[in-house]
KESE-54364 format. One record per residue (C-alpha): x, y, z. Coordinates in nm, 3 decimals. Layout:
<pts>
<pt u="X" v="Y" w="Z"/>
...
</pts>
This chain:
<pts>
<pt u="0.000" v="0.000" w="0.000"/>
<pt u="0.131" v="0.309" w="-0.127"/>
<pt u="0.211" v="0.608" w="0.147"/>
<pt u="0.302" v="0.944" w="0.164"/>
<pt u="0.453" v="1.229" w="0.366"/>
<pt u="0.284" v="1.570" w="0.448"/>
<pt u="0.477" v="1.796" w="0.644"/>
<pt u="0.638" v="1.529" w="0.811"/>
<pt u="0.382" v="1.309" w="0.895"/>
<pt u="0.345" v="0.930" w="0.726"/>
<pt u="0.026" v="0.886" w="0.509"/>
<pt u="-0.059" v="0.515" w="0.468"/>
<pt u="-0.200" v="0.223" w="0.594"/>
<pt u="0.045" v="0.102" w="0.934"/>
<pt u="0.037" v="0.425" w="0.984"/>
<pt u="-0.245" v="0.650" w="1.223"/>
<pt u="-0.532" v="0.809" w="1.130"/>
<pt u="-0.392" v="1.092" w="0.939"/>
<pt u="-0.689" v="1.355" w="1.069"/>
<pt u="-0.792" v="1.655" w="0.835"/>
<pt u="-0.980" v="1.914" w="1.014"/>
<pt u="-1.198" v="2.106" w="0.738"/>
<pt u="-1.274" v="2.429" w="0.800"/>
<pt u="-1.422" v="2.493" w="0.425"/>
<pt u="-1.592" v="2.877" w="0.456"/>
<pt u="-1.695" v="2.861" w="0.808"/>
<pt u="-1.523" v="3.177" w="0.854"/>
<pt u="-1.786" v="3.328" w="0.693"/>
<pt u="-1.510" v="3.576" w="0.494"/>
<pt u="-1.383" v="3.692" w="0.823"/>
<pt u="-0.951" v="3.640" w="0.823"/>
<pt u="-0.973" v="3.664" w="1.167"/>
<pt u="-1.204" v="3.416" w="1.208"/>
<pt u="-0.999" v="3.158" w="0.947"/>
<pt u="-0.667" v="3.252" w="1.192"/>
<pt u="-0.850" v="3.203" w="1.496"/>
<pt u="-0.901" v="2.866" w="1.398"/>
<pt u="-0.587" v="2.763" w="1.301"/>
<pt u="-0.508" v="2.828" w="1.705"/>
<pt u="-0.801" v="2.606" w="1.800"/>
<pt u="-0.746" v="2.333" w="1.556"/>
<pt u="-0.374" v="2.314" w="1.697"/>
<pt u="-0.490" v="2.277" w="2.032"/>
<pt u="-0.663" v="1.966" w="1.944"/>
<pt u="-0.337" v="1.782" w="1.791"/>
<pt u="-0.549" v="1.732" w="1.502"/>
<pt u="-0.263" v="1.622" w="1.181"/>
<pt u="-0.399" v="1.930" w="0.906"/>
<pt u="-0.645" v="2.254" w="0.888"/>
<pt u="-0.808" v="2.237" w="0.560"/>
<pt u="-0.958" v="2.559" w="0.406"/>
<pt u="-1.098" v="2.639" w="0.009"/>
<pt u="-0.913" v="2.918" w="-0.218"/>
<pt u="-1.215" v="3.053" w="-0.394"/>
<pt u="-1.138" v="3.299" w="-0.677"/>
<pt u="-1.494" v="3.405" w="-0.818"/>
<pt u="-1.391" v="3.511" w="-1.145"/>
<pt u="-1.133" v="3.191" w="-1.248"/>
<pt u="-1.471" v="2.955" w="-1.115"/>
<pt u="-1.777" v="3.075" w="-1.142"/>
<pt u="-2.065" v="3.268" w="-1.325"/>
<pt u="-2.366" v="3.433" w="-1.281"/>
<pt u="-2.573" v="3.124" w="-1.384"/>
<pt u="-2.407" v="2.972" w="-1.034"/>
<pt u="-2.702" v="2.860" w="-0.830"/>
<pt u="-2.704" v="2.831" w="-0.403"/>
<pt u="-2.708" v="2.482" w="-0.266"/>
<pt u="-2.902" v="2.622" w="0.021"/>
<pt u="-3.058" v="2.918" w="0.036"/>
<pt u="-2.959" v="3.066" w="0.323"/>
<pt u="-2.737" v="3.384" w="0.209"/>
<pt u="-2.919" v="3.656" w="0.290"/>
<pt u="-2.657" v="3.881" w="0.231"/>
<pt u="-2.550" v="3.736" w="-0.139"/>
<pt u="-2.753" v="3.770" w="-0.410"/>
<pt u="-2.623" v="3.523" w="-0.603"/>
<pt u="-2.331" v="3.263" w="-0.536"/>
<pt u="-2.079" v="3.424" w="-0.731"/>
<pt u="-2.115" v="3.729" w="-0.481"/>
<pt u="-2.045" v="3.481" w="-0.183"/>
<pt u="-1.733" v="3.387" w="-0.334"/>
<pt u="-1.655" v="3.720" w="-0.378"/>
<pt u="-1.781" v="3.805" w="-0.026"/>
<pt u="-1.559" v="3.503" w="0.143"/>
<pt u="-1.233" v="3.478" w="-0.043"/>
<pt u="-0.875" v="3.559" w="0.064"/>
<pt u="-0.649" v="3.762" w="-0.141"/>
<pt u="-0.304" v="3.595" w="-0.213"/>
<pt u="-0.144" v="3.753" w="0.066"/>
<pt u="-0.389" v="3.685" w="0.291"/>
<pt u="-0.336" v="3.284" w="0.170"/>
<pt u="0.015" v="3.373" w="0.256"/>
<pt u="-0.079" v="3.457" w="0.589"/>
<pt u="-0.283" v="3.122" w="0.665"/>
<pt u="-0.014" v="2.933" w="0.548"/>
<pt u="0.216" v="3.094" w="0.714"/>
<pt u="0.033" v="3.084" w="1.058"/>
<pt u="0.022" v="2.719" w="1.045"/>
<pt u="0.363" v="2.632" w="1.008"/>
<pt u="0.414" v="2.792" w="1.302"/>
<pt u="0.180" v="2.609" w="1.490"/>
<pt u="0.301" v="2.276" w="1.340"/>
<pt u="-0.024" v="2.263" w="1.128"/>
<pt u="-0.023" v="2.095" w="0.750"/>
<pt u="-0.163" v="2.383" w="0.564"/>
<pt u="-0.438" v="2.226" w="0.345"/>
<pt u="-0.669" v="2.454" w="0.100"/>
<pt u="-0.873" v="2.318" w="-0.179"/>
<pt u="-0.824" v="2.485" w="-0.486"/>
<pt u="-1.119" v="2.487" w="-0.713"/>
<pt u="-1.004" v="2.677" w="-1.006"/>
<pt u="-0.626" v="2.587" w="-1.182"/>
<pt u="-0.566" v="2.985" w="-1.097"/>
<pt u="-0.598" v="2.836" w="-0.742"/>
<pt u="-0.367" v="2.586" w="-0.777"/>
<pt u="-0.104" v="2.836" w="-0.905"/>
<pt u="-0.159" v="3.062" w="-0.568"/>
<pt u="-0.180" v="2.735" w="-0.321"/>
<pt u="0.139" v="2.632" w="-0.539"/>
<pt u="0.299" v="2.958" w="-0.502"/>
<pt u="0.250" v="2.935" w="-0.136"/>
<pt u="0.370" v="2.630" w="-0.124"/>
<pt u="0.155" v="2.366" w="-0.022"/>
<pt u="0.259" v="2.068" w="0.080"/>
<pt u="-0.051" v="1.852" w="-0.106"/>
<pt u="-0.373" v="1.887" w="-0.262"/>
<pt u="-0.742" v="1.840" w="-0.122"/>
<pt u="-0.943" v="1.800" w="-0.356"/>
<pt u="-1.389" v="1.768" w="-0.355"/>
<pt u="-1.557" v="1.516" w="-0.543"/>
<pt u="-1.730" v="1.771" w="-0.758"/>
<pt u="-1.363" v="1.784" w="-0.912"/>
<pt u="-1.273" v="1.482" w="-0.944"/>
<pt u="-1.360" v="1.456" w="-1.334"/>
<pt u="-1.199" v="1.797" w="-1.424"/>
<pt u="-0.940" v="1.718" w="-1.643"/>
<pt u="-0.814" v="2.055" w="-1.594"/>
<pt u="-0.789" v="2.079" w="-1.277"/>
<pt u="-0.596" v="1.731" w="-1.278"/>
<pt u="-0.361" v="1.790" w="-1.495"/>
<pt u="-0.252" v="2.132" w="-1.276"/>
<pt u="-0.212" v="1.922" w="-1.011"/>
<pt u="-0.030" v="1.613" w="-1.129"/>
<pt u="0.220" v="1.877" w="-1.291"/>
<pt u="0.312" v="1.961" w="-0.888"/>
<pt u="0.383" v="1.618" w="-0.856"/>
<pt u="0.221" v="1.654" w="-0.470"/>
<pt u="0.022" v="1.413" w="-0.333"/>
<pt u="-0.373" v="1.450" w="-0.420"/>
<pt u="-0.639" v="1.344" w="-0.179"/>
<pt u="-0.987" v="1.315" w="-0.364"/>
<pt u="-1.316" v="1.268" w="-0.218"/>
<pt u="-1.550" v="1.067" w="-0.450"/>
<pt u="-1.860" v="1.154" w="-0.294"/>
<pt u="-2.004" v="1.232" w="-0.636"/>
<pt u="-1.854" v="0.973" w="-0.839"/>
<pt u="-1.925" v="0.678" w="-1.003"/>
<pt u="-1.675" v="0.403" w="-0.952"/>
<pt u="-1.577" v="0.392" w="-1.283"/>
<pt u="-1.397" v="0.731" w="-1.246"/>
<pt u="-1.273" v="0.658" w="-0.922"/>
<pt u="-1.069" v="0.399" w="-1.095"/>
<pt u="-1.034" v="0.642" w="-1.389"/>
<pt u="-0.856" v="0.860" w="-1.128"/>
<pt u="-0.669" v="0.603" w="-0.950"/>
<pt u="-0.467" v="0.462" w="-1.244"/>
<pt u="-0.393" v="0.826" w="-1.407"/>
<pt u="-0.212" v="0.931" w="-1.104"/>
<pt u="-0.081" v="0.583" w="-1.014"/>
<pt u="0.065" v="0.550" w="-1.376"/>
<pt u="0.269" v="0.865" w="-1.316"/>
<pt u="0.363" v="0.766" w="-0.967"/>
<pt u="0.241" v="1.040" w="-0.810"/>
<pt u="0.063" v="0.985" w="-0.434"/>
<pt u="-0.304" v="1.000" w="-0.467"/>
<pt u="-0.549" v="0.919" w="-0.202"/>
<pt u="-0.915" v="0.860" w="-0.242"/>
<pt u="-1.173" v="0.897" w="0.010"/>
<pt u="-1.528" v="0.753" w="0.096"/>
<pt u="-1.777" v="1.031" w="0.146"/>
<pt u="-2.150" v="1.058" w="0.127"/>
<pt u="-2.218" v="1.409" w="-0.050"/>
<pt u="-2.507" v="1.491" w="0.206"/>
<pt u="-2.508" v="1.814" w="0.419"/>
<pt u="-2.563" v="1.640" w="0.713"/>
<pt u="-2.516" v="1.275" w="0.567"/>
<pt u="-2.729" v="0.988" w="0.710"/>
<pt u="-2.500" v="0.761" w="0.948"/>
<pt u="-2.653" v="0.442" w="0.768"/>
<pt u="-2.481" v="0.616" w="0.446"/>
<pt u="-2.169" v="0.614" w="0.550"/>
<pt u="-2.043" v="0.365" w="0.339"/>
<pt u="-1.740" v="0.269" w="0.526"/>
<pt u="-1.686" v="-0.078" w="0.297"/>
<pt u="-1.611" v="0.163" w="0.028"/>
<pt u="-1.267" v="0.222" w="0.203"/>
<pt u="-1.179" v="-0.090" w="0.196"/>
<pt u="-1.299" v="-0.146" w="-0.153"/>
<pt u="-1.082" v="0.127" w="-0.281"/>
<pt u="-0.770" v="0.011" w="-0.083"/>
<pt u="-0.787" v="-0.334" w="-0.245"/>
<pt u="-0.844" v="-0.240" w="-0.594"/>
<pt u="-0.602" v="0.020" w="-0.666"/>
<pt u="-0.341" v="-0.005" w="-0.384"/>
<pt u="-0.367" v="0.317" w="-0.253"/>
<pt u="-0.449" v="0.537" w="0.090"/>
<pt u="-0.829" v="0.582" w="0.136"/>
<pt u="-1.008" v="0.660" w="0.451"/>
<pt u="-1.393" v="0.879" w="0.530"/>
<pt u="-1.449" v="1.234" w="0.407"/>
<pt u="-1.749" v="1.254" w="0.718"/>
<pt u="-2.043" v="1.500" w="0.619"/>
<pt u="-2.246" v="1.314" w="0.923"/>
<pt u="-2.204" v="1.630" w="1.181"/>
<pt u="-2.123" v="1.360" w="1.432"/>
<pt u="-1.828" v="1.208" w="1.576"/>
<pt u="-1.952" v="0.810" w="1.516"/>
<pt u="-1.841" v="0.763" w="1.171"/>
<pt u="-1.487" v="0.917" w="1.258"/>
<pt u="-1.476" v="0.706" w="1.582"/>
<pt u="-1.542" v="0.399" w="1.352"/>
<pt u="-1.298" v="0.480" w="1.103"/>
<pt u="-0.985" v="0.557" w="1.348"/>
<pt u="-1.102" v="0.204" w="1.497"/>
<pt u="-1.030" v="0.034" w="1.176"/>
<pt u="-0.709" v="0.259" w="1.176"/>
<pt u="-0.765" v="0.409" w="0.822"/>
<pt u="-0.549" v="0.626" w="0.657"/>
<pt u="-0.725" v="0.954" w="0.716"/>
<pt u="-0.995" v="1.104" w="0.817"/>
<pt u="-1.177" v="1.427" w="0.744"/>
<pt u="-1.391" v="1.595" w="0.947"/>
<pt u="-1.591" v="1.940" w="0.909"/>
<pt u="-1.538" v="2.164" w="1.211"/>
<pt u="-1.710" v="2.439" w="1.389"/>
<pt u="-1.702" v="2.670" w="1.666"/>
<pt u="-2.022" v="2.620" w="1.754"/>
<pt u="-2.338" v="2.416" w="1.575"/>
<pt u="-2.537" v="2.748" w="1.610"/>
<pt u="-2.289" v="2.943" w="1.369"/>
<pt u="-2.427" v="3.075" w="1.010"/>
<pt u="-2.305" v="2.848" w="0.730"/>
<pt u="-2.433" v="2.575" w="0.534"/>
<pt u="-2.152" v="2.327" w="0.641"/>
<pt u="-2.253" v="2.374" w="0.984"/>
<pt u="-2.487" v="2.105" w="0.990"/>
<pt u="-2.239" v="1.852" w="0.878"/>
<pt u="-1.965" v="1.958" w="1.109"/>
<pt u="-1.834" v="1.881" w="1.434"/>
<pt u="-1.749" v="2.091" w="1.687"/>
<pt u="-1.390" v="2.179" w="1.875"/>
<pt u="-1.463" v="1.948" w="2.184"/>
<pt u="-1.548" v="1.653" w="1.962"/>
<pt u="-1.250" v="1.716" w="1.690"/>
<pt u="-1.045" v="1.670" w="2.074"/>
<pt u="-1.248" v="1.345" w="2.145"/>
<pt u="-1.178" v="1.202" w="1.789"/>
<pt u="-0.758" v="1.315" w="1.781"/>
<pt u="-0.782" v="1.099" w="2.092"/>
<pt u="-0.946" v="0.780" w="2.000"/>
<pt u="-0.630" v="0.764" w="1.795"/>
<pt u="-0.504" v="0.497" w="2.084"/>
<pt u="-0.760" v="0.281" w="1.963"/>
<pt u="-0.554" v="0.262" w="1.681"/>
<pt u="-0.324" v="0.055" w="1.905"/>
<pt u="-0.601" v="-0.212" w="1.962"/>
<pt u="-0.552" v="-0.332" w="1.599"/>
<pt u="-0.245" v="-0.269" w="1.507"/>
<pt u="0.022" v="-0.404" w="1.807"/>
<pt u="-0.092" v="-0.746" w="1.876"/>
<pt u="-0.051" v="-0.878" w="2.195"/>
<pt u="0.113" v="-1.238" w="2.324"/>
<pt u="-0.049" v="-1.355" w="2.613"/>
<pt u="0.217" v="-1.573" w="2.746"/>
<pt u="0.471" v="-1.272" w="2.739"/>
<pt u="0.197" v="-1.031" w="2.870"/>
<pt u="0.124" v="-1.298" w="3.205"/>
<pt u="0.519" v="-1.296" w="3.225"/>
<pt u="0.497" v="-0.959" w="3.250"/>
<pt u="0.229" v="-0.941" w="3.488"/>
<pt u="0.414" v="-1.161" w="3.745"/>
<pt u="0.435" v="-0.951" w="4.013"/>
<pt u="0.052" v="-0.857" w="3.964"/>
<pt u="-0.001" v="-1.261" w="3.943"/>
<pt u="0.115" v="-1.310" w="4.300"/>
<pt u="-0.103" v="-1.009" w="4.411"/>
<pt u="-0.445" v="-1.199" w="4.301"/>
<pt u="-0.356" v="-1.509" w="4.299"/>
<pt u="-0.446" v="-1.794" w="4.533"/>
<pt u="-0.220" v="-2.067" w="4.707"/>
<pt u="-0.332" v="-2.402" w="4.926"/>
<pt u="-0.392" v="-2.305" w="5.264"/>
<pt u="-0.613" v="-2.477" w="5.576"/>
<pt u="-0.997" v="-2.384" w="5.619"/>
<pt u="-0.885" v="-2.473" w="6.008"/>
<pt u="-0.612" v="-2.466" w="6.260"/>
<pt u="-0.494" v="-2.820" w="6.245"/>
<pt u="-0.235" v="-3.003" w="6.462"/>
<pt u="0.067" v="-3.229" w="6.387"/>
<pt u="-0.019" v="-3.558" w="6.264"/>
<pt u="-0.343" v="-3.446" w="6.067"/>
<pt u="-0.352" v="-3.637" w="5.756"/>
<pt u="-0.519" v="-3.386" w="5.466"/>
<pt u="-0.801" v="-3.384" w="5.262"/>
<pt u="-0.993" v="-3.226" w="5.070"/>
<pt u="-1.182" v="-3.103" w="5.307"/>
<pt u="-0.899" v="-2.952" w="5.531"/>
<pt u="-0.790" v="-2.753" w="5.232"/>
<pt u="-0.926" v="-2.406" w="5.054"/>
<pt u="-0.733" v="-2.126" w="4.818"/>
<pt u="-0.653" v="-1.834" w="5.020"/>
<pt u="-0.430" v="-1.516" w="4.853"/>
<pt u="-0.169" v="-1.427" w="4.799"/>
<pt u="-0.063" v="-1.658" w="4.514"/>
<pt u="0.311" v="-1.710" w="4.640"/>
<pt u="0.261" v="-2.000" w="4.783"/>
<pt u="0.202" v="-2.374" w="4.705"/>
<pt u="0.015" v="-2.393" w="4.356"/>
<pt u="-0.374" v="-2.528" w="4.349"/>
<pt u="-0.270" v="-2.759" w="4.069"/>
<pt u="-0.116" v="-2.948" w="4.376"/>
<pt u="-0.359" v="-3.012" w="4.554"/>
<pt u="-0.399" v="-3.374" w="4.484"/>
<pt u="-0.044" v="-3.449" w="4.535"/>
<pt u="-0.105" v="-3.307" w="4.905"/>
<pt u="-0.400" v="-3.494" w="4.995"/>
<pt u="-0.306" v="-3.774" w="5.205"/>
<pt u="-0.020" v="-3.613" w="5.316"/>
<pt u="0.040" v="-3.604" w="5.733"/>
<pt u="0.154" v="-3.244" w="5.889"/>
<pt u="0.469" v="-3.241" w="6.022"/>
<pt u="0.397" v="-2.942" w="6.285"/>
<pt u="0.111" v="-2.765" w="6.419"/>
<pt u="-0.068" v="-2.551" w="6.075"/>
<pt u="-0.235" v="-2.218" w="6.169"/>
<pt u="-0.557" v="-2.130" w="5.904"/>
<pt u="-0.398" v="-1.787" w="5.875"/>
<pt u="-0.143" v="-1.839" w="5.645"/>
<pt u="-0.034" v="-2.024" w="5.382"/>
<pt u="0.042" v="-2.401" w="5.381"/>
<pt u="0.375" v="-2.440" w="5.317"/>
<pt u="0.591" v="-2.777" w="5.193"/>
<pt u="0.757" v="-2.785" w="5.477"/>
<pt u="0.468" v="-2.840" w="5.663"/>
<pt u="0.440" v="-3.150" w="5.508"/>
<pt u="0.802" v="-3.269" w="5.503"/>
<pt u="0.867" v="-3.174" w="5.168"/>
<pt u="1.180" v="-2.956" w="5.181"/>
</pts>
């Protein structure tokens, strides 16, 4: 299975959940908002921030229509873009600000005058939505980088996932394709988390969950099957304006999921139980039992199995003895309070 670095950190299967937080336009426009949450998705120890570098005139038209409407401030999409986008310094800025955090900077570019800013910048990969994923265009900027591309299929048939899978696997250059269920919030039944696996063993490559659900419980079961990555939507707060906000998390639960991360442990780092109760010797003794007398019984006292119980700690003679002590005589006076020992019995 084919991996990949981004800023330092292993993309692949054996390696853990690579975990994209998606920020999208949650900002609303507002650069202060889009630093602010560089800070907060730091704090989580979340892998990547991920925004998108609209530029309204190199994407869209006038014939652009709202997938919601709820922009009561836009009159028409193209004027959100406009409203919400970055100039390239202010890209500069972002990008900036997360390197010093010890962020991977992540922006998808949906226009190829994108790709030459993010590029510019200097990126360390590509993002890219499954509205995308057939633009030719747009692929060929990208494979000319020679970065490693992270798709989201939502929208495709799988036909052009394996379309895209071969291009960029015939040129060797990294590619990653997600599962994702292009709902706004997704249905968890819809998840579609076989897809993953589907992906990995056709083509040979990184997949993982592009999560639209607006809970943690499809991210929770993909780190628990240790995929590759996982991306999440995020928010301040599920009251915020936005039309992601639906499908995305919020800071507390982005902590939760960058957490569950151990789980990846459970699968990967198999255990030997012989070697573990070695190990646990000392722990053994604690709650273990020994052969010891229900009753004070004098010299001379020939045991049975009635005279005899398991008592802690386990340090002394071993249960699995018991038979061989039966019908044994005591050689001194046994007190009920501690442990039998061989001696007792003339045995040492």
């Amino acid at each position: 299975m084919k991996a990949f670095q981004l800023t330092g950190r292993a993309v692949g299967i054996g390696h853990p959940t690579f975990i994209i937080a998606e920020i999208g336009l949650v900002h609303d426009g507002s650069l202060g908002m889009a630093h602010s949450y560089i800070d907060a998705v730091a704090d989580t120890g979340a892998d990547a921030i991920k925004f998108q570098t609209h530029i309204a005139e190199a994407e869209s038209t006038s014939d652009e229509a709202f997938r919601l409407n709820c922009f009561c401030q836009d009159d028409i999409r193209y004027d959100y873009w406009m409203r919400t986008g970055f100039t390239f310094e202010q890209w500069e800025g972002l990008f900036e600000h997360c390197t010093e955090r010890g962020l991977c900077f992540l922006s998808t570019p949906f226009s190829t005058t994108a790709v030459d800013w993010l590029q510019k910048i200097g990126v360390p990969g590509w993002k890219i939505g499954s509205g995308d994923l057939t633009n030719q265009e747009l692929r060929d900027a990208l494979m000319a980088t020679r970065k490693p591309v992270i798709f989201s299929a939502g929208l495709a048939f799988w036909e052009e996932v394996e379309a895209v899978a071969e291009e960029f696997c015939s040129r060797n250059i990294p590619v990653a394709i997600l599962q994702c269920t292009s709902k706004y919030p997704s249905p968890l039944d819809e998840t579609g988390l076989n897809v993953i696996d589907d992906i990995q063993s056709s083509f040979g490559i990184p997949s993982g969950l592009s999560d639209h659900s607006g809970t943690v419980f499809p991210g929770l079961a993909a780190v628990a099957r240790g995929v590759p990555i996982l991306e999440v939507h995020v928010v301040f707060d599920k009251r915020m304006f936005g039309p992601d906000v639906k499908a995305s998390i919020t800071l507390e639960n982005l902590v939760f999921l960058v957490k569950s991360r151990d789980m990846f442990g459970l699968i990967s780092k198999p255990v030997n139980k012989d070697a573990e109760a070695i190990q646990m010797g000392e722990m053994r003794n604690l709650f273990g039992r020994s052969l010891a007398l229900k009753q004070d019984l004098e010299k001379g006292t020939v045991l049975s199995s009635e005279h005899l119980t398991l008592k802690k700690p386990g340090t002394g003679i071993s249960p699995n003895a018991m038979q061989d002590i039966i019908g044994e005589s005591l050689k001194t006076d046994v007190s009920a309070s501690r442990l039998l020992r061989y001696k007792d019995i003339g045995w040492d």
